[in-house]
ZADO-1210 file (C-alpha; in nm, 4 decimals, padded with zeros to 6 digits):
<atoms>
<atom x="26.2008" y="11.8047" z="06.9740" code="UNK" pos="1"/>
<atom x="26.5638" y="11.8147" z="06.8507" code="UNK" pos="2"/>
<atom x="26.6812" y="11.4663" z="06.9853" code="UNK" pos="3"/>
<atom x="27.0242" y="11.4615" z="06.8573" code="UNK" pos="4"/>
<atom x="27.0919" y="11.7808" z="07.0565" code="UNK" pos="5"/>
<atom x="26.9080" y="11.6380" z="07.3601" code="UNK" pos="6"/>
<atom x="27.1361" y="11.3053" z="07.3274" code="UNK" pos="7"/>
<atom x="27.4819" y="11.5508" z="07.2611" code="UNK" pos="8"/>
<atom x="27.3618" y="11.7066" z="07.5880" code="UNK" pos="9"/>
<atom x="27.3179" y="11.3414" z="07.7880" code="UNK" pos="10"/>
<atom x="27.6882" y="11.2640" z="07.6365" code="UNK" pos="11"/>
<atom x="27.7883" y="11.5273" z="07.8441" code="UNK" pos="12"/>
<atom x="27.5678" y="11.4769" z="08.1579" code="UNK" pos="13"/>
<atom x="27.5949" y="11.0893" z="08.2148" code="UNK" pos="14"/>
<atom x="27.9645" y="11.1918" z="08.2584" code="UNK" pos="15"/>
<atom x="27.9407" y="11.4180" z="08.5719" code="UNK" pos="16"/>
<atom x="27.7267" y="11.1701" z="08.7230" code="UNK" pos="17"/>
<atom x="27.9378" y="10.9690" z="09.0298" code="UNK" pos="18"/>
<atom x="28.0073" y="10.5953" z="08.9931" code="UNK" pos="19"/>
<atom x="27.7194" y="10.5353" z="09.3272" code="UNK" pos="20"/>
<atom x="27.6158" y="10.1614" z="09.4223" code="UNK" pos="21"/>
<atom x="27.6981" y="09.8205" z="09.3074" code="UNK" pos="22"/>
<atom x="27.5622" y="09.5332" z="09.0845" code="UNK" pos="23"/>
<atom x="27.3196" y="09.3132" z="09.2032" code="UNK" pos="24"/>
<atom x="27.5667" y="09.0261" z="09.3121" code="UNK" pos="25"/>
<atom x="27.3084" y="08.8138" z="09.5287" code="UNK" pos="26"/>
<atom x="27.2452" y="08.7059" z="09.1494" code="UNK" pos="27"/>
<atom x="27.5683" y="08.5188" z="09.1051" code="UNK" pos="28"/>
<atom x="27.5577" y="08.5567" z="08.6989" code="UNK" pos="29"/>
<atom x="27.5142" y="08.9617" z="08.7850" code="UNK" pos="30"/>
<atom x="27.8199" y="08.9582" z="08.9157" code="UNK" pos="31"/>
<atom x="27.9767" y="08.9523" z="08.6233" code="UNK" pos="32"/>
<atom x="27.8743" y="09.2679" z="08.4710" code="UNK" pos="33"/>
<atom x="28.0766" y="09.5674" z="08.4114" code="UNK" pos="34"/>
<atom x="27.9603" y="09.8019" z="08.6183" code="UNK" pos="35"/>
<atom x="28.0376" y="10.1180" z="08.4562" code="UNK" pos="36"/>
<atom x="27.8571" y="09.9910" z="08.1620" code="UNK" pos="37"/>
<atom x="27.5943" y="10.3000" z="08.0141" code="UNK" pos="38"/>
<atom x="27.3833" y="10.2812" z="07.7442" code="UNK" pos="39"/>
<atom x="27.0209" y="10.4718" z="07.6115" code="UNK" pos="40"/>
<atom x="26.8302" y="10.4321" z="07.3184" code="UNK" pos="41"/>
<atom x="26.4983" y="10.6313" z="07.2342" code="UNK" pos="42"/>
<atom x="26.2182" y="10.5253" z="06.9693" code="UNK" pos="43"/>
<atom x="26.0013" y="10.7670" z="06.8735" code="UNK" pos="44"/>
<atom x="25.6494" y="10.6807" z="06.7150" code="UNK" pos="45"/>
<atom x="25.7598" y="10.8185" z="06.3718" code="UNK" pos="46"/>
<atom x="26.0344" y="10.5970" z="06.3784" code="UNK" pos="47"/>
<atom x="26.3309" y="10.7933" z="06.4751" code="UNK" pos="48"/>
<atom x="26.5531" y="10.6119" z="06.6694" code="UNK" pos="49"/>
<atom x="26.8391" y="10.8101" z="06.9122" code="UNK" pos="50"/>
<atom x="27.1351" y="10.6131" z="07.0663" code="UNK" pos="51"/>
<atom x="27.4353" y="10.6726" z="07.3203" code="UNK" pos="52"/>
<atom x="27.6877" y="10.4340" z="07.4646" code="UNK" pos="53"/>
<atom x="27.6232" y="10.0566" z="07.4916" code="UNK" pos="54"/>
<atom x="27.2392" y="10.0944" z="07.3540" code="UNK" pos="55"/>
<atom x="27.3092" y="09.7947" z="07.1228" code="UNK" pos="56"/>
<atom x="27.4402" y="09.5479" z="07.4121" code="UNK" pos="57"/>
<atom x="27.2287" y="09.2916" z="07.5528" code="UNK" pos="58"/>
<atom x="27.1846" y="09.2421" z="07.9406" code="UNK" pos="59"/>
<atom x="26.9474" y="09.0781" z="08.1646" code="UNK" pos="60"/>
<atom x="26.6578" y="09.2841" z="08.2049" code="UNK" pos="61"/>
<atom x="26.5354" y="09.0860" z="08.4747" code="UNK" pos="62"/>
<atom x="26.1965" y="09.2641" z="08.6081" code="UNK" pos="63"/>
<atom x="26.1746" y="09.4702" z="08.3069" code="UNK" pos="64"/>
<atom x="25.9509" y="09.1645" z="08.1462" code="UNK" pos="65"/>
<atom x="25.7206" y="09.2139" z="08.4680" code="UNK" pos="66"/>
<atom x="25.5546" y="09.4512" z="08.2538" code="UNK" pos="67"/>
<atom x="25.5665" y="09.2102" z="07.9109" code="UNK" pos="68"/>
<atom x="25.3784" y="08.8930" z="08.0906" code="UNK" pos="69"/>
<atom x="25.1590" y="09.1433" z="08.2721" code="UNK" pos="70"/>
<atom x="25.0850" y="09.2501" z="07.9099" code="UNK" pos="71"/>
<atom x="24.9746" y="08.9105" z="07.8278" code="UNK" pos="72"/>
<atom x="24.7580" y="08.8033" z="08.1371" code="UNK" pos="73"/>
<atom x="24.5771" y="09.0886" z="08.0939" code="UNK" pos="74"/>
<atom x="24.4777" y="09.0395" z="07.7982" code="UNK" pos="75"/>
<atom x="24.4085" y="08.6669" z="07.8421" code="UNK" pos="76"/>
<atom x="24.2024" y="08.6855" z="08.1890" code="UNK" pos="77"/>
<atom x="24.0400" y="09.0730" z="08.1391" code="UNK" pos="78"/>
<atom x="23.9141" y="09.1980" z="08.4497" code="UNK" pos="79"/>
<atom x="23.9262" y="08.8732" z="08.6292" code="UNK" pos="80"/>
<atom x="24.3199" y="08.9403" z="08.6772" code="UNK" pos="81"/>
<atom x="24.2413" y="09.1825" z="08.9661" code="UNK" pos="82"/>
<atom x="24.0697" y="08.9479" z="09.2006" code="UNK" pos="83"/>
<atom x="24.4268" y="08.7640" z="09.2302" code="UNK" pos="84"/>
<atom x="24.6840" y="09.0580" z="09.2333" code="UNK" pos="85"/>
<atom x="24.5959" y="09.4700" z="09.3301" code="UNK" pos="86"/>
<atom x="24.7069" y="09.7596" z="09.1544" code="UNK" pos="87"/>
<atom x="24.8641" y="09.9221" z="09.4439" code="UNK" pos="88"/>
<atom x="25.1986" y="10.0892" z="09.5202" code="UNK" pos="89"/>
<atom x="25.3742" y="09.8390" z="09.7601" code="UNK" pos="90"/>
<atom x="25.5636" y="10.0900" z="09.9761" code="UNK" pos="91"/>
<atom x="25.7761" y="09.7618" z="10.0816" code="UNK" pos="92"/>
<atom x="26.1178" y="09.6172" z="09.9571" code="UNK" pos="93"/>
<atom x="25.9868" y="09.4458" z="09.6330" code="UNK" pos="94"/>
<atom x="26.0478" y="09.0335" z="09.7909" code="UNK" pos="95"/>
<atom x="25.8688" y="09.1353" z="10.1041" code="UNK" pos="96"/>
<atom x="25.7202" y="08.9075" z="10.2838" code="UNK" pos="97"/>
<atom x="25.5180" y="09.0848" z="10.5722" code="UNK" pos="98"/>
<atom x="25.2996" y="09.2464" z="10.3447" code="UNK" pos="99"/>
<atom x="25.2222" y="08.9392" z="10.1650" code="UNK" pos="100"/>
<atom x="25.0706" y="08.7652" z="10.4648" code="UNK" pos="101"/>
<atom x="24.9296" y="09.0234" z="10.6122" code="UNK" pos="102"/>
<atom x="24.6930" y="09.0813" z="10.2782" code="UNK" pos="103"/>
<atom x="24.5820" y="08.6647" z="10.3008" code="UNK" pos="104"/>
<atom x="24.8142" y="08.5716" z="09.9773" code="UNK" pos="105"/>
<atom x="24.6837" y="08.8587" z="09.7326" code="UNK" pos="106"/>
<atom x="25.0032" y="09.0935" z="09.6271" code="UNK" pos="107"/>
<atom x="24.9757" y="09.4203" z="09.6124" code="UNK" pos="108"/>
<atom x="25.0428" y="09.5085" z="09.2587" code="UNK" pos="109"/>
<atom x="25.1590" y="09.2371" z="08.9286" code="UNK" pos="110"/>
<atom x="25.4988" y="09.4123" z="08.9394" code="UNK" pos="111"/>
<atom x="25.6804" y="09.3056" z="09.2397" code="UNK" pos="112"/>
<atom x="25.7582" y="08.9049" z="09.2841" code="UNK" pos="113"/>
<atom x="25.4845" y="08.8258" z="09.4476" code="UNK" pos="114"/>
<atom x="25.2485" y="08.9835" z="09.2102" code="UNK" pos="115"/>
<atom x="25.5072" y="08.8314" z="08.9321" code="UNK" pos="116"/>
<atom x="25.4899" y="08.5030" z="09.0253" code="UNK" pos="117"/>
<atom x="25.0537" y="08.5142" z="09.0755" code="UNK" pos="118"/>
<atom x="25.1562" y="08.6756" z="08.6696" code="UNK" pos="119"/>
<atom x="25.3102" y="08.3517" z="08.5945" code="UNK" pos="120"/>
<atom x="25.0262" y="08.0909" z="08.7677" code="UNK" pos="121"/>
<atom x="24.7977" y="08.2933" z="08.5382" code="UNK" pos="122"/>
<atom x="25.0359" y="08.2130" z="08.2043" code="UNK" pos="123"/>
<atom x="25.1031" y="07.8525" z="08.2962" code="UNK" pos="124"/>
<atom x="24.7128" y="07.8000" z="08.2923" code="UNK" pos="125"/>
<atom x="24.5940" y="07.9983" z="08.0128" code="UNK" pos="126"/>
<atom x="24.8888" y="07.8957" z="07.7848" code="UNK" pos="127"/>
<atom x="24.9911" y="07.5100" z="07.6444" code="UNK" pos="128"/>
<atom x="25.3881" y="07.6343" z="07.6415" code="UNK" pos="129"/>
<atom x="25.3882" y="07.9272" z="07.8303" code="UNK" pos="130"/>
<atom x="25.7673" y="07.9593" z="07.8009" code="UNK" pos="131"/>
<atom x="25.7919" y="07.9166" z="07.4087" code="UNK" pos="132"/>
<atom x="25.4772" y="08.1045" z="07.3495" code="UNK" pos="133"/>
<atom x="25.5823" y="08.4003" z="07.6165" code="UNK" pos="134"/>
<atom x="25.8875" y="08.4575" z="07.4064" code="UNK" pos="135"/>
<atom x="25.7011" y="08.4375" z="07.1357" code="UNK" pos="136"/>
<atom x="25.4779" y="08.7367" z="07.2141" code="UNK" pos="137"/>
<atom x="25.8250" y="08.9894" z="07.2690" code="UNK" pos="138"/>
<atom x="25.9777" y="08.8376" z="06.9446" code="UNK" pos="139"/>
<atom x="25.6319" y="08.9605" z="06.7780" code="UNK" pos="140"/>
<atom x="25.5545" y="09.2701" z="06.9701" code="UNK" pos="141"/>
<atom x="25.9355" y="09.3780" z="06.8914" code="UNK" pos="142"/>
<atom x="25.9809" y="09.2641" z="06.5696" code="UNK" pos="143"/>
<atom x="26.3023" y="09.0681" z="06.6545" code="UNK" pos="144"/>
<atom x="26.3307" y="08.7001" z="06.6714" code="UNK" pos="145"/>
<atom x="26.6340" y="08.6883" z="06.8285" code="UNK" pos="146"/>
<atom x="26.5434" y="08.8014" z="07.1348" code="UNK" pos="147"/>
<atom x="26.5140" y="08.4811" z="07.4232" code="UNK" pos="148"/>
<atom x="26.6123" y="08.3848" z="07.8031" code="UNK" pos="149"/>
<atom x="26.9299" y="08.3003" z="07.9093" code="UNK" pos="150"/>
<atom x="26.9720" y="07.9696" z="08.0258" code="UNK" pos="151"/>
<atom x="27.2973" y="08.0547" z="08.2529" code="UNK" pos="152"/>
<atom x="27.1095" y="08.3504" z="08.4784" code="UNK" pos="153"/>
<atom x="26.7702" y="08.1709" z="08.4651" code="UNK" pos="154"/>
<atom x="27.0102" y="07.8620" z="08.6405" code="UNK" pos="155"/>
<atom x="27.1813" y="08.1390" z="08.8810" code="UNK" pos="156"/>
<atom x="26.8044" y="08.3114" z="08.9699" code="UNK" pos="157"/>
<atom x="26.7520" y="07.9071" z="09.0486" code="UNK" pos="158"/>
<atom x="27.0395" y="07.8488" z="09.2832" code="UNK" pos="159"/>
<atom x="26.9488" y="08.1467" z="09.5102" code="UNK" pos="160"/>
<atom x="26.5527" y="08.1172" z="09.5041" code="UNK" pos="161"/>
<atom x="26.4876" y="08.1112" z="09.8658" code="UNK" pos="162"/>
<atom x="26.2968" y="08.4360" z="09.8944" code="UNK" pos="163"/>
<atom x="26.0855" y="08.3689" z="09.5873" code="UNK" pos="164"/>
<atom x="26.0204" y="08.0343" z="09.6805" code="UNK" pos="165"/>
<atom x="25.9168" y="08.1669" z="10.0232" code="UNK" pos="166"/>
<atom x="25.6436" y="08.3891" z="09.8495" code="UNK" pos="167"/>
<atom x="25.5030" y="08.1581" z="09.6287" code="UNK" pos="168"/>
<atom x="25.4469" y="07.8937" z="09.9174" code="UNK" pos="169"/>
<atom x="25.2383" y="08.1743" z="10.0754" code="UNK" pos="170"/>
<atom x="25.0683" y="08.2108" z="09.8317" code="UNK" pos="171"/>
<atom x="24.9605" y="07.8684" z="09.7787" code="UNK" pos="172"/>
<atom x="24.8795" y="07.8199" z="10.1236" code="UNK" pos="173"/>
<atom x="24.6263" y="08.1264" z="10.0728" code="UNK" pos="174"/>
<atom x="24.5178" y="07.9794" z="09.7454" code="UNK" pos="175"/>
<atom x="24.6246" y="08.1890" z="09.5562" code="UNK" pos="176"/>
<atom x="24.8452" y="07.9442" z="09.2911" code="UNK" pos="177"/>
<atom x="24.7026" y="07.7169" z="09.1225" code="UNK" pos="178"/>
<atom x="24.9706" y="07.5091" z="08.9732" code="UNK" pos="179"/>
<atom x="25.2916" y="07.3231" z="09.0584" code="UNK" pos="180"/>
<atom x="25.4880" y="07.5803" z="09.2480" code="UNK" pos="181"/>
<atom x="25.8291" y="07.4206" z="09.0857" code="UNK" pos="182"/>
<atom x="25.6829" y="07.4676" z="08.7000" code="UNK" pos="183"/>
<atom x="25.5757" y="07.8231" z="08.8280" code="UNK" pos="184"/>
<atom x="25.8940" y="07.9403" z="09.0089" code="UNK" pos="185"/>
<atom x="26.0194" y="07.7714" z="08.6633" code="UNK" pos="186"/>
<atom x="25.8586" y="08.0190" z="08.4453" code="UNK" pos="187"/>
<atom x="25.9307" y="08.2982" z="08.6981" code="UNK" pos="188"/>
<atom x="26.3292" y="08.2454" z="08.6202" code="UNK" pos="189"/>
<atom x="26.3454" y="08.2593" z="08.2932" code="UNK" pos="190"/>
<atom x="26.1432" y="08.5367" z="08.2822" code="UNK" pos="191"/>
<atom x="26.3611" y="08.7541" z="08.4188" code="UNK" pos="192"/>
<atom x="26.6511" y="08.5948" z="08.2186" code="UNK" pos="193"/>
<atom x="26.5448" y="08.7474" z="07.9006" code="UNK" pos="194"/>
<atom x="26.8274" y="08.9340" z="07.7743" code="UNK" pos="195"/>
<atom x="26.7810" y="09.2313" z="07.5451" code="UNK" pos="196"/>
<atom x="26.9715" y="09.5765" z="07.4777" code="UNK" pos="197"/>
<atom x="26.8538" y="09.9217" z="07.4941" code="UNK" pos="198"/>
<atom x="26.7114" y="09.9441" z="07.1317" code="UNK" pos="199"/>
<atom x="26.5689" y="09.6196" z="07.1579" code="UNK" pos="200"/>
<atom x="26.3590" y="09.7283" z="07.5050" code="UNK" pos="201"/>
<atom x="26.1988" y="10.0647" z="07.3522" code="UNK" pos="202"/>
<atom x="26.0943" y="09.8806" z="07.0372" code="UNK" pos="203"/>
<atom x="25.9144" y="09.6190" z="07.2320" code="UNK" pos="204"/>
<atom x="25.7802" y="09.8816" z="07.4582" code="UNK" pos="205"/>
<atom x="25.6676" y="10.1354" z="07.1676" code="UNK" pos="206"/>
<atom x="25.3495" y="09.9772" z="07.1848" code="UNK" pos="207"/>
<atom x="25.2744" y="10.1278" z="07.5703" code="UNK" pos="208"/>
<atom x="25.3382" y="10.5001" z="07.4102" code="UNK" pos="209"/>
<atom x="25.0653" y="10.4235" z="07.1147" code="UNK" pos="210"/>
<atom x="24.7552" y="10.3427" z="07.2624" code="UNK" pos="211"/>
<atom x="24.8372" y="09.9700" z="07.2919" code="UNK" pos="212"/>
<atom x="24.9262" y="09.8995" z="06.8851" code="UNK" pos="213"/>
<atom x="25.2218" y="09.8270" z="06.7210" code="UNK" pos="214"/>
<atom x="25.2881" y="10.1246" z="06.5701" code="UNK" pos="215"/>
<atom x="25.5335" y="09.9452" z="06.3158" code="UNK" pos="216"/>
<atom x="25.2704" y="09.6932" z="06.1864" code="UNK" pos="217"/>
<atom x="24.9578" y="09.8497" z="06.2916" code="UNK" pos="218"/>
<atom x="24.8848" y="09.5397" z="06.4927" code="UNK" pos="219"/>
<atom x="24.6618" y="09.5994" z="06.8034" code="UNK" pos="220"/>
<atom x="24.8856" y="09.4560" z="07.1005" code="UNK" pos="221"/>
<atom x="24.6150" y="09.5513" z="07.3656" code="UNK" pos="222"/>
<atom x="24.3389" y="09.7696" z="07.3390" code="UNK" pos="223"/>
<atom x="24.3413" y="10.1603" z="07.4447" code="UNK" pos="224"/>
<atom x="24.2220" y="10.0894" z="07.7924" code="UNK" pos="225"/>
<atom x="24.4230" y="09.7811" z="07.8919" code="UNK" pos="226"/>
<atom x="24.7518" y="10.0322" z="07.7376" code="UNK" pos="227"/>
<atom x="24.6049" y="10.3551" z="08.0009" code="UNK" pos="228"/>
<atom x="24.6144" y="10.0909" z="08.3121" code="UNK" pos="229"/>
<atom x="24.9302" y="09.8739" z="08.2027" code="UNK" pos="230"/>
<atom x="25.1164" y="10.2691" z="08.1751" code="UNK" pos="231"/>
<atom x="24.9324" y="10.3525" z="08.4967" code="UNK" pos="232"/>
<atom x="25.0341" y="10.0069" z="08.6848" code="UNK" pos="233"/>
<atom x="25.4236" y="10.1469" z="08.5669" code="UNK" pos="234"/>
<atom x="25.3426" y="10.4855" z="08.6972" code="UNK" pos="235"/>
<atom x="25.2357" y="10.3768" z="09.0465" code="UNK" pos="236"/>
<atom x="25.4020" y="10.0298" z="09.1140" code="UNK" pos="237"/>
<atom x="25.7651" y="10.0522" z="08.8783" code="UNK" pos="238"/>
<atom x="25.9803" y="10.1184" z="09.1127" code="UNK" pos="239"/>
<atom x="25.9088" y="09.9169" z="09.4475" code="UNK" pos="240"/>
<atom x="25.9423" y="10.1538" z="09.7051" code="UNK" pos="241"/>
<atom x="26.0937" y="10.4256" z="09.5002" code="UNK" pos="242"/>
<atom x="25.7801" y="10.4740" z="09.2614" code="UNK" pos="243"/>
<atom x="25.7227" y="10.8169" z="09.3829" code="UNK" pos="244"/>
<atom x="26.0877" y="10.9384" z="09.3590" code="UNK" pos="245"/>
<atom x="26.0824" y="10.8349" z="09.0113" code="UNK" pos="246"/>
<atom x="25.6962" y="11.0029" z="08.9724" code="UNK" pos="247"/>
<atom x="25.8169" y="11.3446" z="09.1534" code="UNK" pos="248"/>
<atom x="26.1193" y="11.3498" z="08.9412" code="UNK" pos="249"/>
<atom x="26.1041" y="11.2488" z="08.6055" code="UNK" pos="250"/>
<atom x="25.7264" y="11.2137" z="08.5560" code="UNK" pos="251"/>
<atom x="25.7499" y="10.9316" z="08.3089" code="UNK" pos="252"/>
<atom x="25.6170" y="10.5363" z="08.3715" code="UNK" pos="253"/>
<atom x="25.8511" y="10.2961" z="08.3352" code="UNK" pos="254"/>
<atom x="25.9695" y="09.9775" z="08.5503" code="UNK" pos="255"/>
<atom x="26.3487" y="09.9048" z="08.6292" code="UNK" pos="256"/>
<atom x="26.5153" y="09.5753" z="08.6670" code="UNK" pos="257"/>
<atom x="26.8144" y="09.4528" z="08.9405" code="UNK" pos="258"/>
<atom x="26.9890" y="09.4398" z="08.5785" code="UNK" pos="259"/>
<atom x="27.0647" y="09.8055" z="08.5829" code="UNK" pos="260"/>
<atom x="26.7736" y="09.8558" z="08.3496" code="UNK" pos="261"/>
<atom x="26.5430" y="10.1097" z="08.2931" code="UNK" pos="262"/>
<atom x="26.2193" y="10.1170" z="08.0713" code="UNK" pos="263"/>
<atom x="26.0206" y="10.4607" z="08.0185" code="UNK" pos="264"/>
<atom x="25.7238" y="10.5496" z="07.8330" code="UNK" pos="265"/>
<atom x="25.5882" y="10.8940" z="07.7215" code="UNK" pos="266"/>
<atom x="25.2743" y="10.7926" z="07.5791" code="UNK" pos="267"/>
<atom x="25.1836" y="10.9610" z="07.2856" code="UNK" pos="268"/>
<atom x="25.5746" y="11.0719" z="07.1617" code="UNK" pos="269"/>
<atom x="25.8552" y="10.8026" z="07.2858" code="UNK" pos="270"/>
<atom x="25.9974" y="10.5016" z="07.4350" code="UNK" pos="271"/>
<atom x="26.3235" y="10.5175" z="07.6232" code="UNK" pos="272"/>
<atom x="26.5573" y="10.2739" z="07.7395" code="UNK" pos="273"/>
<atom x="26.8536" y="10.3303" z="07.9824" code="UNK" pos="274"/>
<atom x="27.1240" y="10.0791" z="08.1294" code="UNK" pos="275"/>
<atom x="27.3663" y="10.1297" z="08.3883" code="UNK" pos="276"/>
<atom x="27.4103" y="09.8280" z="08.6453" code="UNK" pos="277"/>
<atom x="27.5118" y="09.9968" z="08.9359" code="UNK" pos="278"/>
<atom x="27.2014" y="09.9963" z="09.1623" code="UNK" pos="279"/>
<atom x="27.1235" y="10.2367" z="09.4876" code="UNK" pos="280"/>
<atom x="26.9591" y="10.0880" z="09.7942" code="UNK" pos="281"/>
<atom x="26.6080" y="10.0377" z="09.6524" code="UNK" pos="282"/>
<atom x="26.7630" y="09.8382" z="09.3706" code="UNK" pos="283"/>
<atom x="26.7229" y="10.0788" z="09.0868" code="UNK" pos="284"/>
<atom x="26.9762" y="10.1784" z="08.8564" code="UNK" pos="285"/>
<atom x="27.1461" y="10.5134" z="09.0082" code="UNK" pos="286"/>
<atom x="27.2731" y="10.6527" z="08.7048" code="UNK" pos="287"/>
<atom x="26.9581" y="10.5179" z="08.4978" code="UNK" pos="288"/>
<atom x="26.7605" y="10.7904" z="08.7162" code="UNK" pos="289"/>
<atom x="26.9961" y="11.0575" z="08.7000" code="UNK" pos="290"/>
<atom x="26.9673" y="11.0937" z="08.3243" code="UNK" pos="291"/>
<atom x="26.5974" y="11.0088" z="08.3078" code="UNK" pos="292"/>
<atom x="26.5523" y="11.3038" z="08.5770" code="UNK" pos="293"/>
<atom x="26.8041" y="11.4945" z="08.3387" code="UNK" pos="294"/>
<atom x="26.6085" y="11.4504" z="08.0151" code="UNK" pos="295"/>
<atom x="26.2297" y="11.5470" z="08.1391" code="UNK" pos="296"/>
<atom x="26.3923" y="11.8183" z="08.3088" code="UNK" pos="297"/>
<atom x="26.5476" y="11.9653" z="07.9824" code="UNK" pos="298"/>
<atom x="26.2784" y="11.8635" z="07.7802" code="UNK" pos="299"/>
<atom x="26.0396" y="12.0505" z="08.0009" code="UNK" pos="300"/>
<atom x="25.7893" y="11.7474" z="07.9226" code="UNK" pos="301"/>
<atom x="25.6224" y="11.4528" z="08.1271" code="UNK" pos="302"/>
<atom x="25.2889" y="11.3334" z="08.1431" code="UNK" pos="303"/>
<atom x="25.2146" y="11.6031" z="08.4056" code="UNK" pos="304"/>
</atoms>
């Protein structure tokens, strides 16, 4: 695959798409974000690395790390993980409550908030600091220790938690968290604080297109299987209620975040990363899918 040609081709294409959507201001700290901002960066497992735009500059990748502590609870709890969350596409708006209660506390899959936040019971538990030790796990997994959460968004996911807070009460009226819902909700915040750029996401992600090691170290981040169902959970559950839009037209998994971030995996060749903050109605980046639609479409290759 000639990447520099694909990328010279993307210059050309991210241009044509229309400005559509807006930032995700019920975050105040989102509000703040330029929102013709555009950046992708792709990683390749024999180390090339392909850039355009803002791939260098950090943002808040907000669900993005859904994927990261999923990562980590899996391997922590093994199969036992499923009896608390499913593996199911939601078909809902991804802070819904109906669903929720109408499923006695157990989300439908680990990457909308619900399932998140039943994520984050598991990692308070299993780990002694599970903030320092979370952050610990990207800084390893990517190879860069400057990676971390940003105090000032984690504060502004604080200030308008109702929704979240909602959930995880639910949830611990069905039994279904185990610890204080304040050190959970917490964890939860910061979480999706963590700021990183474009090159920074497909580096910590490369590990999701190699069979679940490092293919930089040779370190085994998760085993073959656990990498097949983590890239399967993506496939399915990624993009709330828009998971088979993305499926049907670009073919890749990934997960997005209300940070105009996109993460996409073609297991086997790549990781890609694309940012644009202006999100459609589902709350996914609407330039993000454009040129992820764009490039499997050239390409003429998916997983399918």
């Amino acid at each position: 695959m000639d990447y520099q040609k694909l990328f010279s081709e993307i210059a050309v294409e991210s241009k044509k798409v229309e400005a559509i959507g807006e930032v995700a201001s019920y975050i105040p700290e989102l509000r703040n974000v330029d929102p013709d901002k555009f950046g992708i960066h792709l990683a390749t497992l024999d180390k090339q690395n392909y850039g355009l735009g803002d791939y260098n500059e950090r943002f808040s990748i907000q669900s993005i790390a859904k994927v990261l502590s999923l990562t980590l609870a899996f391997e922590l709890e093994e199969g036992e993980l499923w009896k608390r969350v499913g593996v199911e596409p939601s078909g809902t708006p991804f802070n819904s409550l109906v669903q929720l209660e109408y499923e006695n506390g157990i989300p439908r899959n680990p990457l909308i908030n619900a399932g998140a936040l039943v994520i984050c019971d598991v990692l308070v538990s299993r780990l002694k600091n599970p903030k320092q030790e979370f952050i610990e796990f990207i800084r390893n997994i990517s190879g860069i220790s400057s990676i971390d959460y940003c105090d000032r968004i984690a504060e502004s996911e604080k200030l308008t938690s109702y929704r979240n807070a909602a959930l995880i009460n639910l949830m611990k009226a069905y039994g279904n968290i185990t610890n204080d819902i304040q050190v959970v909700l917490d964890f939860y915040f910061n979480l999706c604080s963590i700021e990183m750029s474009c090159k920074e996401l497909t580096h910590a992600f490369l590990f999701l297109a190699a069979n679940g090691a490092n293919p930089v170290t040779g370190e085994r981040v998760v085993n073959v299987s656990k990498s097949k169902r983590i890239n399967a959970i993506m496939q399915l559950c990624g993009f709330y209620d828009e998971a088979g839009e993305f499926a049907f037209k670009v073919g890749l998994p990934g997960k997005s975040g209300v940070g105009g971030g996109i993460m996409a995996i073609h297991p086997g060749n790549y990781s890609i990363a694309v940012w644009s903050p202006r999100l459609n109605s589902k709350g996914n980046s609407h330039k993000g899918m454009k040129i992820l639609e764009f490039l499997t479409t050239v390409t003429e290759a998916s997983i399918f």
